[in-house]
C-alpha positions in Angstrom: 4.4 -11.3 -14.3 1.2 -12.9 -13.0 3.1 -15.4 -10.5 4.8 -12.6 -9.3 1.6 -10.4 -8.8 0.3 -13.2 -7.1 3.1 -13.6 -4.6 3.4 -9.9 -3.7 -0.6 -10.0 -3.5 -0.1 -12.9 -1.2 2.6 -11.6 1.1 0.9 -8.3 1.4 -2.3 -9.8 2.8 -0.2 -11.4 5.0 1.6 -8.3 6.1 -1.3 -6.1 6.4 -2.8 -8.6 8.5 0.3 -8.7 11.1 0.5 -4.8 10.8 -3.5 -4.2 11.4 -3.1 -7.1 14.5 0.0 -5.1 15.8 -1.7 -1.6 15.7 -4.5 -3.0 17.6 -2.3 -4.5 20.3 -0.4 -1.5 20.4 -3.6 0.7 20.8 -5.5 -1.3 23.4 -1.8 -1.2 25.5 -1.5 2.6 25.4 -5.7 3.2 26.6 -4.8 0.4 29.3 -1.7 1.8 30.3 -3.3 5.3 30.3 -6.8 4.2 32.2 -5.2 1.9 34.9 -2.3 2.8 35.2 -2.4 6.1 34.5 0.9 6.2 32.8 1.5 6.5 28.3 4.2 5.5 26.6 5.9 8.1 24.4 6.5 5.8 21.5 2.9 3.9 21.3 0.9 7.0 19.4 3.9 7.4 17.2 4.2 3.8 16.0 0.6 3.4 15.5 0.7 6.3 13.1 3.9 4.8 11.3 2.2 1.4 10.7 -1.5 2.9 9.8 1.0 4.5 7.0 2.3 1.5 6.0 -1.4 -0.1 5.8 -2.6 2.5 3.7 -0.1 2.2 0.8 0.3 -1.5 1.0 -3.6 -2.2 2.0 -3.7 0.3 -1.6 -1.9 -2.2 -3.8 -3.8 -5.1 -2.0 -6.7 -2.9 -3.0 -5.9 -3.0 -6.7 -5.0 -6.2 -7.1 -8.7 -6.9 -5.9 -10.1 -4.5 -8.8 -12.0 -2.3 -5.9 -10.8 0.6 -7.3 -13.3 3.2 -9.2 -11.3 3.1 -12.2 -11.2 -0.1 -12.3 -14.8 -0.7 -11.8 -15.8 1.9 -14.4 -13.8 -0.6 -16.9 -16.0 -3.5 -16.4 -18.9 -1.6 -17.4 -18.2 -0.2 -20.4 -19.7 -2.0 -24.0 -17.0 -4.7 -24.9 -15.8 -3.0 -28.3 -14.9 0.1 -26.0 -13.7 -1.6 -22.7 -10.4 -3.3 -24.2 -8.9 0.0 -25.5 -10.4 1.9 -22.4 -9.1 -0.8 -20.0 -4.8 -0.4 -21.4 -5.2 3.0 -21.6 -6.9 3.3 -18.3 -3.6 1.0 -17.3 -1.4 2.5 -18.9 -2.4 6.6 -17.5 -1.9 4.5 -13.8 1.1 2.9 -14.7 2.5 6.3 -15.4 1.0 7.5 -12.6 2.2 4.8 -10.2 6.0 5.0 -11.6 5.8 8.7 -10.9 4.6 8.2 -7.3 7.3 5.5 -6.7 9.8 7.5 -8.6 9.0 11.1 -5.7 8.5 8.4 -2.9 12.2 6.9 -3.6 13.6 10.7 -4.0 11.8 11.5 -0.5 12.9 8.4 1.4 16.2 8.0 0.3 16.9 11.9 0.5 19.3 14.1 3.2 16.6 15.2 4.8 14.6 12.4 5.5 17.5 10.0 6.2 18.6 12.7 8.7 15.1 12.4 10.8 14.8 10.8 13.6 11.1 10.0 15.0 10.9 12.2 18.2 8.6 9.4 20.6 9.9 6.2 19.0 13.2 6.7 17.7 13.6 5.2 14.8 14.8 7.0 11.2 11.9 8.5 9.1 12.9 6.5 6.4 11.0 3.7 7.4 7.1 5.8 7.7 8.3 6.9 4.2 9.3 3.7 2.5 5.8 3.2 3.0 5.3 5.2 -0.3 7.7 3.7 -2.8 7.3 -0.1 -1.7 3.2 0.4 -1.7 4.0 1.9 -5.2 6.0 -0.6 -6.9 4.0 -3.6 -5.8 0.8 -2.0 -7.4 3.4 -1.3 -10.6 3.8 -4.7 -10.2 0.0 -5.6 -10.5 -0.8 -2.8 -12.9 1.7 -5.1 -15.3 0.1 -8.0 -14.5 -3.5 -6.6 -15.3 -1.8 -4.7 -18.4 -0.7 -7.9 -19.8 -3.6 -9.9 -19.4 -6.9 -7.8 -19.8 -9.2 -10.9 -18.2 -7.9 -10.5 -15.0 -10.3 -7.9 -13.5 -10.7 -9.7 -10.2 -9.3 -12.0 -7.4 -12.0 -14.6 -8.7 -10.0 -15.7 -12.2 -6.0 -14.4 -10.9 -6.4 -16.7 -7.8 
């Protein structure tokens, strides 16, 4: 489970990093467009919404993995009889929480309604702002295992 954290952790960085360098290109395009040439493109706000979505919930997991989360924190400074117990069922109340998450964000994505949506300035299905949700869910399930498994790993510094 901990190679597999590792190479979702990995990827992600990765990802955000193209997303984050897309957005901006995509932003400084539509206030060029708009202040020279005095034209905007109907898609450009749009997309840049859709992909600041997709770097929230996958910047989240990134974000966990990290251990820059309060709860997280919290853990660490606890006395050490107390912290171990704390620390699995802190991990355990987010893995439920996490699953349940996932669990709506699949329903949501992957439902009539949704999969019927089309974006109005950029025309793609609404299933893909909305994946956002499930995938950003499940790859911070997939670190919440790895942490569950082995209480040392608080932070980047001994997982990587």
């Amino acid at each position: 489970m901990q190679q597999l954290s590792l190479i979702v952790y990995k990827y992600s960085k990765w990802f955000l990093a193209f997303l984050v360098g897309f957005m901006t290109v995509i932003t400084l395009m539509e206030v060029g467009a708009r202040n020279i040439f005095h034209h905007s493109f109907s898609w450009s706000e749009e997309l840049a919404r859709f992909i600041l979505v997709w770097v929230t919930f996958i910047g989240a997991s990134v974000g966990y993995k990290k251990g820059e989360l309060v709860a997280i924190d919290a853990v660490e400074r606890l006395p050490g009889k107390v912290r171990k117990p704390i620390y699995v069922l802190t991990q355990m109340v987010t893995i439920v929480f996490i699953v349940f998450l996932a669990y709506l964000g699949y329903a949501s994505t992957f439902s009539d309604t949704v999969m019927r949506q089309v974006a109005s300035g950029f025309r793609v299905s609404m299933m893909w702002p909305y994946l956002s949700i499930p995938l950003g869910m499940t790859f911070m399930f997939i670190h919440a295992l790895a942490f569950l498994f082995s209480p040392k790993s608080f932070n980047e510094e001994q997982t990587l």
